[in-house]
C-alpha angles and dihedrals in degrees: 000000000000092000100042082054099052086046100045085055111031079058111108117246120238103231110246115244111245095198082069099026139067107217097237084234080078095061109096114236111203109234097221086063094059089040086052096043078054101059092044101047086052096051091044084056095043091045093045080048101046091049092042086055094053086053098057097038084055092057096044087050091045092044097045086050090054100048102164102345123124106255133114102295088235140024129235108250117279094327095064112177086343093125101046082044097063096058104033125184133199081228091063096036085054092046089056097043088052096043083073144324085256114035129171130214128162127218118180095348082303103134115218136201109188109194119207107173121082090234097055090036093057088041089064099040083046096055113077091152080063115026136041126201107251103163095197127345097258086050095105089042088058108025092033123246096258094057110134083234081071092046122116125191139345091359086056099044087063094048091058098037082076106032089046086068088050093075093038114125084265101054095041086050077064096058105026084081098055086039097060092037093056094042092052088049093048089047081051101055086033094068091031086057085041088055093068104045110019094188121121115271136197107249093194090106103027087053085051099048086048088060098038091049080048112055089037084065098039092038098040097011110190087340088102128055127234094256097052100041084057082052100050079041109050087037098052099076095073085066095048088052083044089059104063114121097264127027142171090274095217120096099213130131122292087023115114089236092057098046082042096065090035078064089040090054095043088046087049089063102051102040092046083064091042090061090044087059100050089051087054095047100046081046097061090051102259123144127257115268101171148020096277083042091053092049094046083051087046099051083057101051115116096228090050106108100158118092120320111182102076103168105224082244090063090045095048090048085048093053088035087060091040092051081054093056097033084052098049124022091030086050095048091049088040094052092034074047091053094035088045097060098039090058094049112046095184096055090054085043087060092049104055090045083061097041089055095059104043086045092043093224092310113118094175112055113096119268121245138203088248092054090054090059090067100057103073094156089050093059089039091060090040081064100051109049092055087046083060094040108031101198084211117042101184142358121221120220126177124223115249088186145358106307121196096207099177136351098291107019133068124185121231128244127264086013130135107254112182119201105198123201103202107089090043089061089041096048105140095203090062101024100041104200086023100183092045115098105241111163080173091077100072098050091076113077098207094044103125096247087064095043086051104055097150093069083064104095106150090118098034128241138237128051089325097050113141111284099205095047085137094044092052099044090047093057100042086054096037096059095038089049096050093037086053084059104037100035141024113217133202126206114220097203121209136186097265084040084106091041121103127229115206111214111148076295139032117274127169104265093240096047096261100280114222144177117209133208140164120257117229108244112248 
């Protein structure tokens, strides 16, 4: 090309006949056109210049953040890691944890800290003068940003002083028994569905629905009717898609954040006249059945001095956040719980041993918190699966100030700053053969899983720390511990059965694939 170019112009050029040709300095140029090309030309280059500026500027801002930390040493203009962030693996979450015990990444101009130590991760979830809860950044779109899930402080405090006596032994002997009674009609309709096709299925959506059909009842009880506990069930799971950690941020139609609050709007009606319902029944006299029965009761109570006049609006945003957190993380422990067990046949073996004493042969009769306290291995296994398998991974919070985080870093306001909670429950030095199952871990008590209870994150720590830990657990157990006795199950492994799929929580890439039968009775 460089030599075609020196020989095009070092030829000489034939003169043009003028006798045939016009010079082109004869042809009139209007003076308004080269006025015109001027203009544009200067706004194209203040414009290039402008935006050139911004870009720069971004870097500089991103990079300045950063400081020291690991992280890419620039960020891709405006989108950041959005694209890695739609499609998240544990294998790049890994990546970034192990890269540093502070790491740095940018979406959407949104500065991030991920924090991958425990004592950086319990730093963040024990700082409420420096760090809020935000979930995702749709969250307060969704879950709406005066959700007591969003509170600090003393406004806070009050929130959890009565929600804290929803989940007491008394309250959870109230829903053991809708618990168990849901649980035994689901595993009904499971191995009548497995009858007919006796294939294997994917029990990702029928274990959901389980739960979902579940906490409605032990939440709401009879205070909503079947047709709209299917509709709170089957809508919820836009907002489940909408709550993943990053998101397209603008709530207009066909987005998951828009259908997301379209299902909030349809649940907050039928939970406001759930909690309508409850404060009519408790005030004719009758007896709590289920959790907003029990609160209502609670309010009442002679020895209750925290805070009494709960709108139906506050008690239906409070059962809305706890159905989050009963559909997802519940579901993720209850399927890792089903997939667990199939993949290790002595530990189910271990379990049913244990399920046939405590039930003295009787696999129908309901089971009972008391009967809980004598299956110890059962819990122990219930631990540690979702020690292997952490339903939540990590908790955003967002900075409300500066926050020194550590000696030589100091974390921006107004930034996004992640505590996770994986390489805490796979810390060699505290869980020896961390990615093995071992429920036996947890039955000696100076094991050093159980003398190092603050590497066990899976429920958070700090002032936010999950309110229903007994409730979940006792679901998830409760359900593994009937269906060992009702059904036998079978895992059809794959090659993505391993795999994680990140939806808000963690799910086996190919939906968890099982074959049900029934057991024969002993």
């Amino acid at each position: 090309m460089a030599s075609f170019i020196r020989q095009f112009t070092s030829s000489p050029v034939p003169p043009i006949a003028s006798s045939t040709s016009t010079s082109f300095t004869d042809i009139p140029i209007p003076s308004s056109f080269i006025i015109s090309n001027s203009k544009s030309a200067t706004w194209l280059y203040t414009t290039v210049a402008i935006v050139g500026a911004l870009l720069v500027l971004e870097q500089s801002v991103y990079r300045f953040k950063k400081k020291h930390l690991p992280g890419d040493s620039w960020t891709i203009p405006i989108i950041g890691k959005f694209a890695d962030s739609m499609k998240p693996t544990m294998e790049g979450y890994i990546r970034q944890w192990n890269s540093g015990a502070l790491s740095a990444v940018s979406v959407f101009n949104i500065f991030i800290v991920m924090a991958s130590s425990n004592e950086y991760a319990r730093k963040i979830l024990n700082s409420p003068a420096h760090a809020e809860p935000c979930l995702v950044h749709s969250a307060k779109q969704i879950l709406m940003p005066d959700s007591w899930v969003f509170l600090n402080g003393k406004s806070h405090v009050e929130y959890r002083k009565v929600l804290n006596t929803l989940f007491t032994r008394k309250a959870l002997s109230i829903y053991i028994g809708i618990q168990d009674a849901i649980a035994r009609k689901h595993f009904s309709q499971w191995l009548t569905d497995a009858q007919k096709d006796p294939s294997p299925q994917s029990i990702m959506m029928t274990a959901r629905n389980l739960n979902m059909i579940t906490s409605l009842r032990v939440f709401c009880g009879n205070h909503i009717p079947e047709h709209g506990a299917i509709e709170i069930s089957e809508k919820y799971w836009d907002i489940t898609q909408a709550l993943e950690l990053v998101n397209f941020p603008l709530a207009i139609p066909g987005t998951k954040v828009y259908r997301a609050i379209q299902a909030r709007k349809v649940a907050i009606k039928w939970l406001e006249l759930a909690a309508s319902k409850a404060k009519t029944a408790i005030a004719n006299g009758c007896e709590p059945e289920c959790m907003l029965d029990e609160w209502v009761k609670e309010l009442e109570a002679p020895g209750y001095k925290g805070r009494k006049d709960f709108s139906d609006r506050e008690m239906a945003m409070v059962v809305f956040s706890f159905l989050f957190a009963s559909q997802d993380a519940m579901s993720s422990g209850l399927i890792y719980g089903f997939q667990h067990l199939a993949d290790h046949p002595d530990i189910l073996a271990k379990i049913r041993e244990e399920q046939y004493r405590v039930r003295a042969g009787d696999v129908e009769k309901p089971i009972t918190l008391e009967m809980l306290d004598q299956m110890p291995y059962l819990k122990a296994f219930v631990k540690e699966s979702m020690r292997v398998k952490p339903p939540v991974t990590m908790v955003p919070y967002r900075t409300t100030k500066a926050f020194p985080i550590s000696n030589d870093y100091v974390v921006p306001v107004n930034s996004m700053v992640i505590p996770s909670f994986y390489n805490s429950l796979h810390d060699p030095s505290v869980f020896p053969d961390h990615d093995e199952l071992i429920p036996d871990r947890w039955l000696d008590p100076n094991s050093s899983a159980n003398t190092n209870p603050r590497n066990y994150l899976v429920f958070g720590s700090g002032p936010h720390k999950c309110v229903g830990i007994e409730y979940a657990t006792m679901n998830i157990g409760l359900v593994l511990a009937t269906a060992s006795v009702l059904m036998d199950w079978e895992h059809h492994i794959t090659p993505e059965s391993d795999k994680v799929q990140i939806i808000a929580t963690l799910f086996p890439k190919d939906g968890c694939l099982m074959k049900f039968t029934p057991r024969p009775r002993p």
